[in-house]
KOLLUM-856777 format. One line per field, with one value per residue (C-alpha): x, y, z. Coordinates in steps of 0.5 Angstrom, whole numbers, plus 2048, in hexadecimal, padded with zeros to 3 digits. Example, Ala and Ser with C-alpha at 12.3 -4.5 7.8 and 13.67 -1.06 7.14 Angstrom:
residues 2
xx	(819_81B) .
yy	(7F7_7FE) .
zz	(810_80E) .
***
This chain:
residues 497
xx	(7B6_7BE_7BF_7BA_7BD_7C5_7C2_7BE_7C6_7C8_7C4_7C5_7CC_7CD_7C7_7CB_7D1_7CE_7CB_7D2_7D5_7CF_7CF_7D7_7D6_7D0_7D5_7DB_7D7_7D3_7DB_7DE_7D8_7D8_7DF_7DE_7DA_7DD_7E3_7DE_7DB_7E1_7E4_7DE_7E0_7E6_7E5_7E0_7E6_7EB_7E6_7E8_7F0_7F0_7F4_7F6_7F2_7F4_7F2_7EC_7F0_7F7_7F6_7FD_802_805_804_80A_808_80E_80A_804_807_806_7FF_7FD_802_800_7FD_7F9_7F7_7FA_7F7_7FB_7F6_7EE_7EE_7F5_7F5_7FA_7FA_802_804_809_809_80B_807_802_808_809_802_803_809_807_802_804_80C_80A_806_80A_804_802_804_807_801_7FF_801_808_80C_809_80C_813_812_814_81A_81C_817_814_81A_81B_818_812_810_80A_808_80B_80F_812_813_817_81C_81C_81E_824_826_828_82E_831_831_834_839_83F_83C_83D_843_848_843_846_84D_849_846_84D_850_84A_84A_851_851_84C_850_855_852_850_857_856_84F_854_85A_856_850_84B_844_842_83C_83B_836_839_83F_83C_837_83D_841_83B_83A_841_841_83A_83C_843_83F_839_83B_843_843_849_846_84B_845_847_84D_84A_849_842_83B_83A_834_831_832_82E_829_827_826_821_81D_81C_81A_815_813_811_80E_809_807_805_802_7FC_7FB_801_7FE_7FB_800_7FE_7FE_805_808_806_808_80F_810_80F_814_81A_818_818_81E_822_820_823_82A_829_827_82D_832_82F_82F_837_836_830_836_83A_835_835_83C_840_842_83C_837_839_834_82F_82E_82B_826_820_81E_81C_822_820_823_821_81F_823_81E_81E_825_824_820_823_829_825_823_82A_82E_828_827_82E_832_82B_829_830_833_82D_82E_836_835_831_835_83C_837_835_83C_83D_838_83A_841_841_83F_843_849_846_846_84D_850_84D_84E_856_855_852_856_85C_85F_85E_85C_855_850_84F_848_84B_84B_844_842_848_844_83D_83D_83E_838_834_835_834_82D_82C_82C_828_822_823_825_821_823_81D_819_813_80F_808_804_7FD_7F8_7F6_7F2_7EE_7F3_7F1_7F6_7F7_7F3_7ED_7ED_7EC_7EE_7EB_7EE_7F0_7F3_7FA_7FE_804_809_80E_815_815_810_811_81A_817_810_811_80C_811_818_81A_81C_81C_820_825_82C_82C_830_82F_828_82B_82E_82D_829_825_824_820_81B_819_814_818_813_816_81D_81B_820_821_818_817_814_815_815_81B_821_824_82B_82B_831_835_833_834_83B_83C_83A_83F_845_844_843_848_84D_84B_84B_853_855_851_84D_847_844_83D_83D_837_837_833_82D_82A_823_820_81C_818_818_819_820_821_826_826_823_82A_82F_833_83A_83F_846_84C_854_858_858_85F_862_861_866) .
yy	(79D_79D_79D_7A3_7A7_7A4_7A9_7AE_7B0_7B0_7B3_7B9_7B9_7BA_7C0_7C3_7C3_7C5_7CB_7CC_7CD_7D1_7D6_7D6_7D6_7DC_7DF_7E0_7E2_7E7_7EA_7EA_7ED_7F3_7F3_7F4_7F9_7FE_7FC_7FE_804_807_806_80A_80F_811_810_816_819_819_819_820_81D_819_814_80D_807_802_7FB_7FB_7F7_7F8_7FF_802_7FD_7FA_800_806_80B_810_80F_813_81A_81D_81A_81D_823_825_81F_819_814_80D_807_802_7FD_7FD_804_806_80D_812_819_819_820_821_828_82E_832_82D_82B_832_832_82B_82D_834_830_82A_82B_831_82F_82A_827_824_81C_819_814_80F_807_808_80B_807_801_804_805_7FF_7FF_806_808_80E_814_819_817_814_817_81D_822_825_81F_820_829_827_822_826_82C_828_825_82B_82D_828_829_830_833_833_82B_82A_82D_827_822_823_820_819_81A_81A_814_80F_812_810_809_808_80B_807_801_803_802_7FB_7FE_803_7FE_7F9_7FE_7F9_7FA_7FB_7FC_803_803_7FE_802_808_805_802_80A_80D_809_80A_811_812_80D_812_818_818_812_813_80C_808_802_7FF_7FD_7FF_7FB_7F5_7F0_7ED_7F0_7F5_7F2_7F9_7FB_7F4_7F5_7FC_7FA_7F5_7F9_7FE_7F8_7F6_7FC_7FF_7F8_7F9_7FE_7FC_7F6_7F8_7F2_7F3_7FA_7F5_7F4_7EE_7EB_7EE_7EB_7E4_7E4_7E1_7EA_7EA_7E6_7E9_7F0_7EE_7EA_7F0_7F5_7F1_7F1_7F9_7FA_7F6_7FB_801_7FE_7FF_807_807_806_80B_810_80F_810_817_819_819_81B_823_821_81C_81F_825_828_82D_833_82E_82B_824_821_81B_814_80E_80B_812_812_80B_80C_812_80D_809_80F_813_80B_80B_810_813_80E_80B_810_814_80E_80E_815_814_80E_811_817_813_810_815_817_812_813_81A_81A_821_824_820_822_82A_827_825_82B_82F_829_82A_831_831_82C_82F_829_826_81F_821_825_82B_82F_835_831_82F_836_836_831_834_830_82A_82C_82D_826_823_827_825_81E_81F_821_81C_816_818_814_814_815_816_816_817_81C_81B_821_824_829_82A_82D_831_831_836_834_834_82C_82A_824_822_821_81B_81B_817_81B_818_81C_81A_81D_819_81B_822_823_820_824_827_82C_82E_82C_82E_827_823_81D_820_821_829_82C_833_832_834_83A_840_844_83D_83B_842_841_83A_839_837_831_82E_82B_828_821_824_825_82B_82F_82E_827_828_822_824_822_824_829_823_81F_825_826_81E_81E_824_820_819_81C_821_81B_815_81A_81C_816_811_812_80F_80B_809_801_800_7F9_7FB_801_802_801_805_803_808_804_808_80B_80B_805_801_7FA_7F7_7FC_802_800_804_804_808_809_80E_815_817_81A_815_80F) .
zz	(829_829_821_822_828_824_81D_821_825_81D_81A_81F_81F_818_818_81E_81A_813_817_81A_813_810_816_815_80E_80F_814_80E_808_80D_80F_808_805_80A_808_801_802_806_801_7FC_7FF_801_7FA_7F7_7FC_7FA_7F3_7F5_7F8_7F2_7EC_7EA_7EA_7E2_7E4_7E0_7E0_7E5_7E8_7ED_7F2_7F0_7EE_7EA_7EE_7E8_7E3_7E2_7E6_7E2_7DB_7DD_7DE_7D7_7D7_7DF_7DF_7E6_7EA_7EA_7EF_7EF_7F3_7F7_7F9_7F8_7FD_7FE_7F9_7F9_7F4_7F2_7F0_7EB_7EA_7ED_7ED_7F0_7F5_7F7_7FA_7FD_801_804_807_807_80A_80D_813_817_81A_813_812_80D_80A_80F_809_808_80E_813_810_811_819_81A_816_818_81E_81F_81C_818_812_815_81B_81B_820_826_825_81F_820_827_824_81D_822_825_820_81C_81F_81E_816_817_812_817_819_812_810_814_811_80A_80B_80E_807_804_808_807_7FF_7FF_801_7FB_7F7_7F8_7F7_7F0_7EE_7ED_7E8_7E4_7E4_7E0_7DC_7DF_7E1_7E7_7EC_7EF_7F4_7F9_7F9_7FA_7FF_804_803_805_80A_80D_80C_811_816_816_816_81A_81F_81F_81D_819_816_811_80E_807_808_80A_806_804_803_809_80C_80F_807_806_80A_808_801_804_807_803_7FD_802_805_7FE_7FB_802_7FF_7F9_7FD_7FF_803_806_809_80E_814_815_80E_80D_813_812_80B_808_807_80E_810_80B_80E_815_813_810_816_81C_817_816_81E_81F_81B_81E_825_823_823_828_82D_82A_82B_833_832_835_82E_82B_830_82E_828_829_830_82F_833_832_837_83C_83D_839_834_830_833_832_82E_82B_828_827_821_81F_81D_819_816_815_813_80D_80A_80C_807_803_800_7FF_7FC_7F6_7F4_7F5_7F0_7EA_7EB_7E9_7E3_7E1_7E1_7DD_7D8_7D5_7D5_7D4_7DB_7DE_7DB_7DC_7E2_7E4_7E1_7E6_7EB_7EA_7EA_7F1_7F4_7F1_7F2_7F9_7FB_7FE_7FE_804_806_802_7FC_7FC_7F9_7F4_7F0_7ED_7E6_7EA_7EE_7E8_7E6_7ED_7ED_7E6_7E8_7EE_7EA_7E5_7EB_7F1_7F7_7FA_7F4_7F8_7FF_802_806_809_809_810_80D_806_7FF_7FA_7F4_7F0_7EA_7F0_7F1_7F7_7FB_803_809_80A_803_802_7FD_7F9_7F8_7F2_7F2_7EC_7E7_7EB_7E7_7E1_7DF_7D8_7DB_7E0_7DD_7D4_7D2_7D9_7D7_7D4_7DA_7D8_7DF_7DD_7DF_7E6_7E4_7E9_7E3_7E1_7E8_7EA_7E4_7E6_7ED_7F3_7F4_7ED_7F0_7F6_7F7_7FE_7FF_801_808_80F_80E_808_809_810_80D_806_806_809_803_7FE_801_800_7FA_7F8_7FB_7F8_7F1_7F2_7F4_7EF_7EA_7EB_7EB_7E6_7DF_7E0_7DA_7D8_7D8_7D1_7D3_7DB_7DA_7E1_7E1_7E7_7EC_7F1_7F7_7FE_7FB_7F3_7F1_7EB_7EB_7E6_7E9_7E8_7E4_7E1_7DF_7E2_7DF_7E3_7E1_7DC_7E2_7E7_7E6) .
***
């Protein structure tokens, strides 16, 4: 009786647990299916969506992530979808005429967001600030924010540019003296740096004279790594996956180092001096929260010397490259400056080839080469194709400067083509580093006019001289960089000791 009672206990554990597992097992396959499923249906749905749009083929999981995107411009010259993951689909636009409908509805109306995948992943880098932000949120710090990018704001702003362009200057004699290749974005990045915490904050940092790697430097160029590979993961769309991942903690890791950094000239903003400009108020007497102007640092720190820093860097390798214009250059420098040390606002209009070459690089190496919007409301194009509400729309900046429909040998350096007479003939919506729009760059006459003093002055001073051993290879993550570098070589100009 015991031996059976003994089996019988036995026999009924291990059915409890083999049914255990079985309902567990059931359970699992039951959710992934539905899973799968959704996946499935969801997919064919926005197939439907984009079957009018040709595209290249991609993979059904990954999508286009490890394709290049800029091949296709030729084969697809106005738009086509591109998948990033089994259900995440954007139509990228690379024409003007496409975009010149895309950003009258798009940009037009403040209520309309940015796609809802990649911006959220900088909030929490950069919070909730101009680039980010949507609605009423967006009109009002846009609103109070605009004033302070005023022409009679800008015009002091130059000789900051000038004293922080100097230092770096200086520091290339080493580079002259010897005729050594040198990197250019990590000089160029420290400069723009220094020249935007003196400018928008009234900060002195040094940081261009200290020694070692800056870490906010640092840890923007991380963020910007792992920021763009999270977008290209789609799993790493999902908070949590991405959170608990190696990626996760790198990215956690490198935002506390940049908040660190910012906290710096968050306080600045509080101060007495520089209230005038960050404590505005609109008709209610209110101005912006702590919070508020918070995230506005983070977002002014970063694109105000980020992206300013790339178009500087290609400009100068450009410069570089066609010998040519930068003597063209030059001799209209010197002839503006006639002979000072420095460059003054008056100058800034003295030098229009020069802003030809400037422009001309910006459209073959935009800073940000491309950004995205979420449609609110269905769009027809002129062609008569039509995309839903809901839709996400990639806008490539990229493809858009170097489309052969729009552009007469895009690849070719060709300053002339932003001559007044030519510059008439073409769609506004052809030239777009800066978008375009209400939601254009609020700072982008600050950064022009940067670009204008720092090749004013490298120019006056140094050759510049292509380095053949390192040729960039470009890399469009959040900012257009190169992924071995931008190397030149330098020799003082004849007249310079």
């Amino acid at each position: 009786m015991e031996v059976y009672q003994y089996f019988s206990s036995t026999s009924k554990f291990y059915f409890q647990s083999f049914r255990l597992y079985h309902v567990l097992l059931f359970v699992c396959i039951i959710y992934f299916s539905v899973v799968l499923y959704n996946l499935v249906i969801t997919r064919k749905k926005r197939m439907r969506v984009f079957e009018q749009f040709p595209g290249p083929p991609g993979n059904w999981l990954l999508g286009h992530v490890k394709q290049m995107i800029t091949k296709w411009g030729e084969q697809y010259p106005y738009a086509f979808p591109l998948w990033f993951g089994p259900t995440s689909i954007y139509l990228f636009i690379h024409h003007s005429s496409y975009l010149k409908t895309d950003l009258h509805r798009l940009l037009s109306y403040f209520t309309e967001p940015k796609d809802d995948i990649a911006y959220t992943f900088l909030t929490s880098w950069i919070g909730e600030g101009l680039l980010v932000s949507v609605g009423q949120k967006w009109f009002r710090h846009r609103r109070l924010l605009t004033p302070g990018f005023h022409y009679d704001i800008l015009k002091p702003y130059v000789k900051l540019m000038a004293d922080s362009a100097n230092i770096m200057l200086d520091k290339w004699e080493t580079y002259a003296k010897t005729e050594q290749s040198f990197e250019l974005f990590q000089h160029v990045s420290l400069m723009t740096l220094d020249s935007i915490m003196k400018c928008a904050f009234s900060y002195n940092s040094n940081c261009q004279t200290e020694s070692g790697t800056n870490p906010y430097i640092k840890a923007v160029f991380e963020l910007c790594y792992l920021v763009n590979l999270r977008f290209r993961c789609f799993p790493y769309h999902n908070e949590t996956i991405f959170q608990l991942s190696p990626h996760g903690y790198r990215y956690r890791k490198a935002c506390k180092i940049a908040h660190s950094h910012t906290g710096i000239y968050e306080s600045v903003c509080f101060s007495v001096e520089t209230t005038r400009f960050y404590n505005l108020q609109d008709e209610q007497q209110q101005g912006l929260s702590d919070e508020a102007i918070r995230a506005e640092v983070d977002t002014f720190m970063f694109e105000g010397h980020d992206t300013t820093a790339s178009g500087i860097s290609w400009i100068l390798y450009n410069m570089a490259c066609y010998p040519e214009h930068q003597q063209k250059c030059r001799e209209e420098i010197q002839q503006a400056l006639k002979g000072k040390d420095s460059m003054e606002w008056e100058d800034l209009s003295k030098i229009p080839y020069t802003t030809m070459c400037i422009k001309e690089s910006l459209r073959l190496y935009p800073p940000v080469p491309g950004f995205g919007r979420k449609l609110t409301k269905p769009m027809t194009f002129f062609d008569g194709r039509t995309v839903p509400e809901g839709s996400l729309i990639g806008i490539s900046v990229y493809g858009v400067h170097r489309n052969a429909t729009v552009w007469e040998n895009p690849h070719v350096f060709d300053p002339l083509r932003f001559l007044p007479e030519n510059t008439a003939k073409r769609s506004p919506h052809a030239f777009v580093p800066f978008s375009a729009g209400p939601r254009n760059c609020i700072g982008q006459n600050f950064a022009m006019n940067e670009m204008k003093v720092v090749v004013a002055m490298t120019l006056k001073k140094y050759v510049l001289i292509k380095d053949p051993e390192h040729t960039p290879k470009m890399v469009p993550q959040i900012i257009l960089r190169s992924l071995n570098g931008i190397y030149i070589k330098i020799r003082f100009v004849k007249n310079e000791p």
